[in-house]
C-alpha positions in Angstrom: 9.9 12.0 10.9 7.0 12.1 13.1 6.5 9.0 15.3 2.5 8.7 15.0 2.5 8.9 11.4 5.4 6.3 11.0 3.8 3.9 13.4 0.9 4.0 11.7 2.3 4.1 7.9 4.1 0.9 9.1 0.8 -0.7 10.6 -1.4 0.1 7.2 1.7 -0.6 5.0 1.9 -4.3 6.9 -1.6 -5.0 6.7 -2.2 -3.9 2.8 0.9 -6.0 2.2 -0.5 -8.7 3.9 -3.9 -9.1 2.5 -2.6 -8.9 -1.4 -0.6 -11.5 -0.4 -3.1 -13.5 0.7 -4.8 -12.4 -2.6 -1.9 -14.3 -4.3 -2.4 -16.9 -1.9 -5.6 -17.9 -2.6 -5.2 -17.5 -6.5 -2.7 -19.6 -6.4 -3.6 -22.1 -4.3 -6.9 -22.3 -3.1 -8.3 -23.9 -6.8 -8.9 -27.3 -5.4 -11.0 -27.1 -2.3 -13.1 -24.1 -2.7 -15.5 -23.2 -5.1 -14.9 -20.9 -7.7 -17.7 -18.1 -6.8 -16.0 -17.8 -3.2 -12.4 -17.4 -4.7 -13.3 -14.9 -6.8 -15.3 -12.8 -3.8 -12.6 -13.2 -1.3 -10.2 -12.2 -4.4 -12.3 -9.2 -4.7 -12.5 -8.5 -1.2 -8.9 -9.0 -0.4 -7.7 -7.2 -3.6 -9.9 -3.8 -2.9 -8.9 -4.1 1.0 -5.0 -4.6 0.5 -5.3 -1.4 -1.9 -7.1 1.2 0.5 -5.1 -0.2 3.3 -1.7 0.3 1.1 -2.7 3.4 -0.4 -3.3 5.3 3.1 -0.2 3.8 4.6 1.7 5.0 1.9 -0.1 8.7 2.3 1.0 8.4 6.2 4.1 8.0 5.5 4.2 10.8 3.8 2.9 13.0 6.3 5.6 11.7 8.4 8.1 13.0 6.1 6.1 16.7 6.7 3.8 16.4 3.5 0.9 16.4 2.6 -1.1 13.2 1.0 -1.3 15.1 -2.2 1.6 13.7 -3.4 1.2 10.1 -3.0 -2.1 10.1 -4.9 -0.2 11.6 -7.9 2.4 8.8 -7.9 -0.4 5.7 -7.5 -2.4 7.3 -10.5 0.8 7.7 -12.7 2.3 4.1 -11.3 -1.3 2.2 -12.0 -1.8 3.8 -15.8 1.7 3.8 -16.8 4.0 1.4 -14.6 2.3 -0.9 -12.2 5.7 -2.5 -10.6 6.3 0.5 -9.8 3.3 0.8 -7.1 5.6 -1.5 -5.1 8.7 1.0 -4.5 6.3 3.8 -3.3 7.0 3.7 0.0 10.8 3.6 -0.7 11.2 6.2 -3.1 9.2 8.0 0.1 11.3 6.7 2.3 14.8 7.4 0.4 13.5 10.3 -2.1 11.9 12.9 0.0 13.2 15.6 1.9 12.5 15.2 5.8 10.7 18.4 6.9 10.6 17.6 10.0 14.5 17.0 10.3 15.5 20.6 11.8 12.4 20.7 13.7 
């Protein structure tokens, strides 16, 4: 696994991961001090930001694995139309399911 791409699969992973759950956050709890018009633009804003930022850290790790992003894409189309809980375990099936091409390197 090559250490660039991990260290920066781990850094977008981290941050997409941290702004849908600040996403949740706010849903949840930000109802009774904030009006309803900002809610729903920071919802928007955090929503579309944790996705790119998830998306690409997920493609990095890939490439640190030795492939190409091509692959990734394919599973988040297939995980969002058919089984979204399943956008979740990307990076692990990643992690644990792919070959390491960079292994006898």
């Amino acid at each position: 696994m090559k250490l660039r791409y991990k260290n920066r699969a781990i850094k977008l992973l981290s941050l997409g991961l941290l702004l849908i759950f600040a996403l949740i956050a706010l849903v949840v709890f930000g109802k009774h001090h904030v009006p309803d018009g900002v809610i729903a633009l920071v919802a928007v804003l955090f929503g579309i930001g944790g996705s790119i930022f998830y998306i690409q850290g997920c493609i990095a790790l890939a490439e640190a694995k030795g492939y190409t992003g091509g692959s990734v894409p394919a599973m988040i189309i297939v995980s969002y139309f058919c089984f979204l809980p399943l956008l979740f375990f990307i990076p692990v099936i990643i992690l644990f399911g792919f070959e390491d091409r960079y292994r006898n390197r």
